[in-house]
TORTITOR-848133 format. One line per field, with one value per residue (C-alpha): residue number from 0; x negated, z, y; residue in one letter. Coordinates in steps of 0.02 Angstrom, whole numbers, plus 32768, in hexadecimal, padded with zeros to 4 digits. Example, Ala and Ser with C-alpha at 12.3 -4.5 7.8 and 13.67 -1.06 7.14 Angstrom:
residues 2
seq = c(0,1)
px = c(7D99,7D54)
pz = c(8186,8165)
py = c(7F1F,7FCB)
type = c(A,S)
end
This chain:
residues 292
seq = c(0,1,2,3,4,5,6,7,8,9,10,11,12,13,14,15,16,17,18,19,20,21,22,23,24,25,26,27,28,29,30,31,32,33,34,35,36,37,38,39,40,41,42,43,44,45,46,47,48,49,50,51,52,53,54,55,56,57,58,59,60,61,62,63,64,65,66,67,68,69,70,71,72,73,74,75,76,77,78,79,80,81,82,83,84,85,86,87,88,89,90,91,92,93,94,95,96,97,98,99,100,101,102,103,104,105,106,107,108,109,110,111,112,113,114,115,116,117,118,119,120,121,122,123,124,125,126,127,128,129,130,131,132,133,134,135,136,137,138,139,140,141,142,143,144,145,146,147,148,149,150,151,152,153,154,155,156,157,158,159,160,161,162,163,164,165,166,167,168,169,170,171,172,173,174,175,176,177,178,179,180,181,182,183,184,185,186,187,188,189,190,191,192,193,194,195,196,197,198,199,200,201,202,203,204,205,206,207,208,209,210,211,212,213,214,215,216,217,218,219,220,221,222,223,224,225,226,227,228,229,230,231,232,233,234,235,236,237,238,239,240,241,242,243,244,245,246,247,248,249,250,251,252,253,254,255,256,257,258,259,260,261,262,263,264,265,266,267,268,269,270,271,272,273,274,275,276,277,278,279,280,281,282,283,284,285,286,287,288,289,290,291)
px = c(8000,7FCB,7F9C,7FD5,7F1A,7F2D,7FD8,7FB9,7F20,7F83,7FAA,801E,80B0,8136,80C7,812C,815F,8219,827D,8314,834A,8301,831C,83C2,83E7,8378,83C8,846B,842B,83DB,8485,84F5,8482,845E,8525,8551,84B4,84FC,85B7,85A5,8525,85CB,863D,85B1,85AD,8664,86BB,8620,8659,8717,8750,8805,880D,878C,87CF,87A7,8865,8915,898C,895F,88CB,882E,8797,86FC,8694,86B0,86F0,86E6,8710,86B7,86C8,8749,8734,87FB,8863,88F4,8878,88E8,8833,87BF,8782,8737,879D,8746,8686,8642,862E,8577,855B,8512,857A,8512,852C,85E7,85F9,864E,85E6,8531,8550,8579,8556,8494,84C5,8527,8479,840C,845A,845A,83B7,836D,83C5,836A,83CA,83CD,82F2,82FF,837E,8321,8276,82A0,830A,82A4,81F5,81E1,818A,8197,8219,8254,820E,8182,8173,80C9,80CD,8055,7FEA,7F7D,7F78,7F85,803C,8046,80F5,8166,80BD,80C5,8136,81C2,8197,824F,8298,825C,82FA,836E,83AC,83E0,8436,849C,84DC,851E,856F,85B7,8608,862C,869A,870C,873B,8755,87CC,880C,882D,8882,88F5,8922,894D,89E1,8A32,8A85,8AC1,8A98,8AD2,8A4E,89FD,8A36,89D5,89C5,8A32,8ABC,8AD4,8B3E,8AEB,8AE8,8A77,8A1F,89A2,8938,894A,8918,8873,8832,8860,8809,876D,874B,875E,86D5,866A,867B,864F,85B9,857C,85A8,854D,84B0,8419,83E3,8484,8471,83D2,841F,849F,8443,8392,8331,8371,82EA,8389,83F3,83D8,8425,84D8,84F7,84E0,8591,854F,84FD,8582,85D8,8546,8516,85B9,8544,84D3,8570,85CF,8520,8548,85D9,859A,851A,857E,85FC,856A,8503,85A5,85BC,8500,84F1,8559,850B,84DD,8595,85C3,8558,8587,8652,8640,85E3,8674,86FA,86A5,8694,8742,879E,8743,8770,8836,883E,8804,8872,8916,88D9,88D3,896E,8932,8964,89FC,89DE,8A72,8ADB,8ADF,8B44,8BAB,8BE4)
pz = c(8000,7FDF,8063,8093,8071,7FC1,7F97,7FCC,7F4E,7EBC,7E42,7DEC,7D97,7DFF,7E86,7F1D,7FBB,7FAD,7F78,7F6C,7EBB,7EC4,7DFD,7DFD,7E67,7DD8,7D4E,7D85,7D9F,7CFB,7C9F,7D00,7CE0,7C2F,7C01,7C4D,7BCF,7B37,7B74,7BA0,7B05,7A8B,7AE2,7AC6,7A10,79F1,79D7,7966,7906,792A,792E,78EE,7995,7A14,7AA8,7B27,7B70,7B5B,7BB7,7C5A,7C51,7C33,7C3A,7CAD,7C41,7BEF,7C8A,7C84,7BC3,7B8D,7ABE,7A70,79E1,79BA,79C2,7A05,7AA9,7B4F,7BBA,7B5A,7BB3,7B1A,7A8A,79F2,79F1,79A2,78E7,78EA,794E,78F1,78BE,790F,79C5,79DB,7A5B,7B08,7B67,7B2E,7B73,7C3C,7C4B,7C64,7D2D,7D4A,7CF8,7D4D,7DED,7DCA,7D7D,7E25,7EAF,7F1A,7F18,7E5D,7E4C,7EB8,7E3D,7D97,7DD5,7E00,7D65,7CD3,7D07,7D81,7DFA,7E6C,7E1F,7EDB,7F9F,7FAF,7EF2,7E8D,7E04,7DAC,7DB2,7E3B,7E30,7E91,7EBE,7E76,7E9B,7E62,7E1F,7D6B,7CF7,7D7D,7DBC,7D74,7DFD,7E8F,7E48,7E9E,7F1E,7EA2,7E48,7EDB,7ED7,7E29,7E4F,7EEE,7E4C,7DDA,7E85,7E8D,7DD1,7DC7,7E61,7E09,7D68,7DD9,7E35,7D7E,7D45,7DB5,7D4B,7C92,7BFF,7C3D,7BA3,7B34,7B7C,7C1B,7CC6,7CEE,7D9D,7D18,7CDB,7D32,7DC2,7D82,7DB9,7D5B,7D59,7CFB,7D9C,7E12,7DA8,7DA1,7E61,7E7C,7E21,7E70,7F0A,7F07,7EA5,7F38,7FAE,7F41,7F58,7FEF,8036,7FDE,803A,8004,8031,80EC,8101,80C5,8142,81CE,81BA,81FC,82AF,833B,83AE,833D,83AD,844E,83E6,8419,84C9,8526,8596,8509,8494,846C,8492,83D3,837B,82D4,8315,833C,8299,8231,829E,827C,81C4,81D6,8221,8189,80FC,8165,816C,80BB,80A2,80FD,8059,7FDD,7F57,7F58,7F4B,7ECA,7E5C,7E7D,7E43,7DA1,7D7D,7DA3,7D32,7CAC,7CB1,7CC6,7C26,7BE4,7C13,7BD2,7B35,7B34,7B55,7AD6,7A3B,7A73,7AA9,7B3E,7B8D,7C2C,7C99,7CF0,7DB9,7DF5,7DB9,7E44)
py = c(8000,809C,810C,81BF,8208,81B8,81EC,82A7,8297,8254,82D2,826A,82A5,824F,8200,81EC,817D,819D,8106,8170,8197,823C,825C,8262,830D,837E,831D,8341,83F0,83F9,83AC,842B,84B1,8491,847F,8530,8579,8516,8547,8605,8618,85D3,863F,86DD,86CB,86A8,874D,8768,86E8,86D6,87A2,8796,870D,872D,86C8,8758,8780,875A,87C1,8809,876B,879A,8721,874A,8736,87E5,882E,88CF,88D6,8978,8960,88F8,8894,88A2,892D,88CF,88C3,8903,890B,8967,89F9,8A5D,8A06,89AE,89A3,8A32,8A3C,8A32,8996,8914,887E,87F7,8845,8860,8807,8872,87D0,881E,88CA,886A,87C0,87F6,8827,878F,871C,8788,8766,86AB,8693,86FD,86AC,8648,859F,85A2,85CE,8515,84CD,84FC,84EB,8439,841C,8461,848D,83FF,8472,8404,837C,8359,836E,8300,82DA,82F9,8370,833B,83B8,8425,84EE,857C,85A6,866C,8695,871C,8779,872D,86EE,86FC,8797,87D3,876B,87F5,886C,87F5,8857,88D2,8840,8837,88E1,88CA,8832,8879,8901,8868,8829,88BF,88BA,87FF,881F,88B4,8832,87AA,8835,8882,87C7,87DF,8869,884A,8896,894F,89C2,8A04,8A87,8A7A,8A3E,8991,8981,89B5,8915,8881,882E,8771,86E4,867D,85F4,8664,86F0,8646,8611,86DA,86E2,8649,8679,8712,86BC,8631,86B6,8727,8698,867D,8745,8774,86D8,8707,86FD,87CF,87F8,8798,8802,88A8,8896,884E,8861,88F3,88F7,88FA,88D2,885F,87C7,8827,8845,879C,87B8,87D8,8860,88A9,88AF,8948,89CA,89CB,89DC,89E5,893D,88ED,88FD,88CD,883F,8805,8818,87AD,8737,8722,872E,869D,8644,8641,862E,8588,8539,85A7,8521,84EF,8588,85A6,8515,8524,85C3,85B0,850D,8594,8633,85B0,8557,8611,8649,8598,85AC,865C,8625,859D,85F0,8677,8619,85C1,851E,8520,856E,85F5,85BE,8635,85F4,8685,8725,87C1)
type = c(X,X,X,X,X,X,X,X,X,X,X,X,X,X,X,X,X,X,X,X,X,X,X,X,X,X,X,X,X,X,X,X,X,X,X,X,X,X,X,X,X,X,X,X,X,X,X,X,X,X,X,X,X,X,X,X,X,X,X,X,X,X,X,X,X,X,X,X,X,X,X,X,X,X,X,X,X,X,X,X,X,X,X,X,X,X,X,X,X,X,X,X,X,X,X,X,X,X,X,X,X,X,X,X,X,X,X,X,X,X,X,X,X,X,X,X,X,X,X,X,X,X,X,X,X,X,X,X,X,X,X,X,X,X,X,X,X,X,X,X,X,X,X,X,X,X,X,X,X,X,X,X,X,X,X,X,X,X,X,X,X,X,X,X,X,X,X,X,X,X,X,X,X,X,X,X,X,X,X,X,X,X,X,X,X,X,X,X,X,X,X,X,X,X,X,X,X,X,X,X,X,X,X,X,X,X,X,X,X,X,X,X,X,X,X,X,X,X,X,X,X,X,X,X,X,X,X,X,X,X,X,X,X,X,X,X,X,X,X,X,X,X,X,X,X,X,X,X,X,X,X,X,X,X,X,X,X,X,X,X,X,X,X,X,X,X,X,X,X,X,X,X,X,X,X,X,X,X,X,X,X,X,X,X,X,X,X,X,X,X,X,X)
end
């Protein structure tokens, strides 16, 4: 049998004392991850190629994905904010999904749980806890290549913005059929599944932010005192301290699940996109659960 000495001099690329099948967690990781790229790159390029249907909204429904629709790619769009894209803009980028859906990756591709997930997955750096390499160098960091990944925290404040309009899109999915022209809350209150999927989605996606691990520090780091909030005789002194607190306290909450989080959330973006487009090309019916 080998010993330890040996093993921890073994450079091998999958050199290990694990009997476990350690493979399988960064495969499924790498399959996962790999199907979102090939999904939400399709669903990039098709009003590019699909205009006259783009599969962005139906209705009050409108897929997060584009959320917030600046430019339109039809003028029958009930969400743009500025109307069609410009006249100028090339052909080969009309899609509303290139001008936002670099916050929402950015956010992803810097979060700490994922830099685990992908590292293991695709660069095999390392391909699991107390699995070789395959190779011996000096670890470097976020100082190279992935030096992009230090702008996290500012990731987080976009996606903290990204939060309030995908609420703002499930709480507008209650109203229909507002006249042309005329506010939103207009329209007649109805519920559909379509309101239930956009509530739901801005729901895990806010568990997913609001239990980041920046967003734990920026409300509770920084306190020479923090530990004494918990104290009962203490409490109350600091009304500031004490509210950082109970931040802290709800964002570590939500942080100890953080990878499910993080992957219910990318299934629900995905599948939300997926139903909108679905229901907008008429494949699918959006049924009505409830009328006031």
């Amino acid at each position: 049998m080998q010993s330890t000495k040996d093993l921890l001099n073994n450079y091998d690329f999958g050199s290990t004392y694990r009997v476990d099948r350690w493979w399988s967690q960064p495969m499924g990781v790498f399959i996962g991850l790999s199907l979102f790229v090939i999904y939400g790159t399709a669903r990039l390029l098709y009003p590019i190629f699909n205009p006259s249907a783009p599969g962005i909204e139906y209705g009050s429904l409108l897929s997060p994905f584009f959320s917030p629709l600046l430019f339109s790619v039809s003028p029958e769009s009930h969400h743009a904010l500025f109307g069609m894209f410009p006249t100028f803009w090339p052909e080969l980028l009309r899609s509303p999904a290139i001008l936002i859906l670099w916050a929402p990756l950015g956010l992803r591709l810097t979060c700490y749980y994922y830099r685990k997930a992908y590292y293991r997955a695709f660069l095999s750096d390392p391909p699991a806890c107390a699995v070789s390499e395959g190779r011996r160098y000096k670890y470097a960091g976020e100082t190279r290549v992935f030096l992009f990944q230090n702008l996290h925290r500012y990731f987080v404040y976009l996606g903290i913005i990204f939060i309030c309009v995908l609420t703002f899109d499930a709480i507008r999915a209650l109203f229909w059929h507002a006249p042309p022209g005329a506010p939103f809350w207009t329209g007649d209150v109805e519920l559909h599944v379509g309101t239930l999927i956009l509530g739901l989605n801005a729901l895990l996606l806010s568990g997913y932010t609001f239990g980041c691990h920046s967003l734990r520090y920026l409300v509770g780091g920084n306190s020479r005192c923090f530990s004494c909030v918990s104290n009962p005789e203490n409490k109350g002194k600091d009304p500031t301290i004490s509210k950082r607190y109970t931040l802290w306290r709800f964002a570590s909450s939500l942080n100890v699940n953080h990878s499910t989080w993080a992957w219910f959330s990318l299934f629900m973006v995905a599948f939300t996109d997926f139903y909108v487009w679905m229901v907008s090309i008429g494949v699918w019916p959006d049924i009505i659960l409830l009328k006031l």
